[in-house]
N, C-alpha and C positions, 0 to 999 in steps of 0.2 A: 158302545160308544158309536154315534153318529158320525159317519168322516165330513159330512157337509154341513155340519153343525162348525162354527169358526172357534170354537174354543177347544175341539178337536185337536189334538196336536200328536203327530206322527213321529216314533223313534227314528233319527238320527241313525245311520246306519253309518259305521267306522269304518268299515270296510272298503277298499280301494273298488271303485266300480267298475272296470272292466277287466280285473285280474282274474286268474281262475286258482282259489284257495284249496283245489285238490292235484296243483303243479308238485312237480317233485320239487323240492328246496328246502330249506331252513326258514324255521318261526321259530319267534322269539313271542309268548304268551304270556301275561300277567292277568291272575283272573282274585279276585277281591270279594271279602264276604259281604254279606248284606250291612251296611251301615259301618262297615269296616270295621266291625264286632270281632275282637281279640278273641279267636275260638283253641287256636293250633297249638298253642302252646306259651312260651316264653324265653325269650333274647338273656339269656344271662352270661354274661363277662364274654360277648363278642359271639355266643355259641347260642343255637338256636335247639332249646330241648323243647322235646313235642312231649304232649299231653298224649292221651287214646284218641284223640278226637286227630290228634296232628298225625299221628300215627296211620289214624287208618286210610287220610289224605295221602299220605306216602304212598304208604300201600296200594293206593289204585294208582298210582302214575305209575307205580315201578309194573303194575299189570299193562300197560297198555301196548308194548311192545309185544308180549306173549299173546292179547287178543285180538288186535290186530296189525295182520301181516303187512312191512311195508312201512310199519308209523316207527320211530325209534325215539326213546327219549335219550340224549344228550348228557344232558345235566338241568337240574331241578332245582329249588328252594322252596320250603313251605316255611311259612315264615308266621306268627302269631295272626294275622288277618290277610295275609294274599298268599298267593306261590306264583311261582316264576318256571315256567319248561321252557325249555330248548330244545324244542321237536323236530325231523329230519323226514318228511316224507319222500320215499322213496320213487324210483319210477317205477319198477316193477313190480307189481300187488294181485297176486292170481287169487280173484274169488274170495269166497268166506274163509276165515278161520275155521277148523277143524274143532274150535275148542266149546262145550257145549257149557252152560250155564243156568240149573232149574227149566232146562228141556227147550232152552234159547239159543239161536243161534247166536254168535258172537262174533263179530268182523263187518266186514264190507258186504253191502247190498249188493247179492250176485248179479241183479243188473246194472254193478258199476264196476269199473277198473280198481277205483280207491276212494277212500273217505276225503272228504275233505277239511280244513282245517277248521270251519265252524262245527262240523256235523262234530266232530274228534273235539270238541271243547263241549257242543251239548251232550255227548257223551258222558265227560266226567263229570259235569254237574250230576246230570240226573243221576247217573252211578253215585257217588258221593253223597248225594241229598236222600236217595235211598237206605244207604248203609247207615247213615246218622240215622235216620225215622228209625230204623231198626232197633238203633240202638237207644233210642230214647224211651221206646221198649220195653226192652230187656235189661238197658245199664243204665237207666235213668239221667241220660245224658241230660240237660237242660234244652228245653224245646227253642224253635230258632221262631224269629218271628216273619211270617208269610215266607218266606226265602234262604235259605243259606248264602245264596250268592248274589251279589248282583247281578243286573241281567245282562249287561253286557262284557267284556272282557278288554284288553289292549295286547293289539298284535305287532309286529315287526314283523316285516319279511326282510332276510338277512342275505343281503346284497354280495360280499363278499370276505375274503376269509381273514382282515381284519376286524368286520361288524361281527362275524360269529364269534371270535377269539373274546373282545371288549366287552363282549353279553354275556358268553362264557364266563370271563374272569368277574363281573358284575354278578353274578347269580351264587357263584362261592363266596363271594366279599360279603354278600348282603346281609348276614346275621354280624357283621363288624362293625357295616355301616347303618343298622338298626335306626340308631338315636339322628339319625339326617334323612332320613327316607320320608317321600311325603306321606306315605302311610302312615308313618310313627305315631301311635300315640299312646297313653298309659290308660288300662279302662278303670 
């Protein structure tokens, strides 16, 4: 694509422009599939059961605290096309994780203190969008088209210990309030 071409058009970046998104604090993340494509699972009587596919979405969030040092998750929802963290970056983040993965390092760029909260979102995509190819594979998952996820994501930074508590209780409720969520839809 041309940028001086005028039908060129430039993504919109959501991000607050002068914050710095590797500050120690609270994010609140909602990140969405592609086409908002029903993948994870299914909302039955208020209860959110996952599929292997929703399953193994779990599965890398609940890793991310153990690969890298410093990031914590909170509380979570994966939900049949988005999930929801409530991620806690920490201040203190010494260096890479120790933890090695197919001869990879895993953690924070030793020339940086801490990840920050876009890098820790492209993170899970690509982890995720990985692990699915994989599995589409080996278990014949149904292939995704051009993307698993959309490319951008929606962030909060969580002000204070009311806005964490209201997200908090928002991200447990969210398989009750299913059938009201703008996500909602039946595929």
């Amino acid at each position: 694509m041309d940028p001086t071409n005028k039908s060129f058009q430039r993504r919109q970046s959501l991000r607050l422009p002068e914050f710095d998104y590797s500050e120690p604090g609270a994010y609140f993340v909602t990140i969405v599939t592609q086409n908002r494509k029903i993948l994870f699972g299914n909302v039955i009587n208020g209860e959110m059961i996952l599929n292997e596919i929703g399953t193994m979405v779990k599965e890398v969030i609940e890793e991310i605290p153990q690969e890298y040092h410093g990031i914590n998750v909170e509380v979570f929802g994966v939900m049949p096309n988005h999930i929801h963290i409530l991620l806690l970056i920490s201040e203190v983040v010494a260096g890479p994780c120790a933890c090695h993965k197919n001869g990879q390092p895993q953690g924070v760029d030793p020339t940086k203190n801490r990840l920050s909260l876009p890098e820790i979102v492209h993170r899970f995509k690509s982890l995720t969008t990985h692990r699915y190819m994989v599995n589409v594979k080996e278990k014949g998952w149904s292939r995704f088209e051009k993307r698993l996820w959309q490319r951008n994501y929606h962030e909060h930074i969580i002000r204070n210990e009311r806005d964490y508590q209201a997200i908090y209780d928002y991200i447990l409720a969210n398989p009750l309030n299913w059938e009201k969520d703008k996500e909602f839809y039946t595929s």
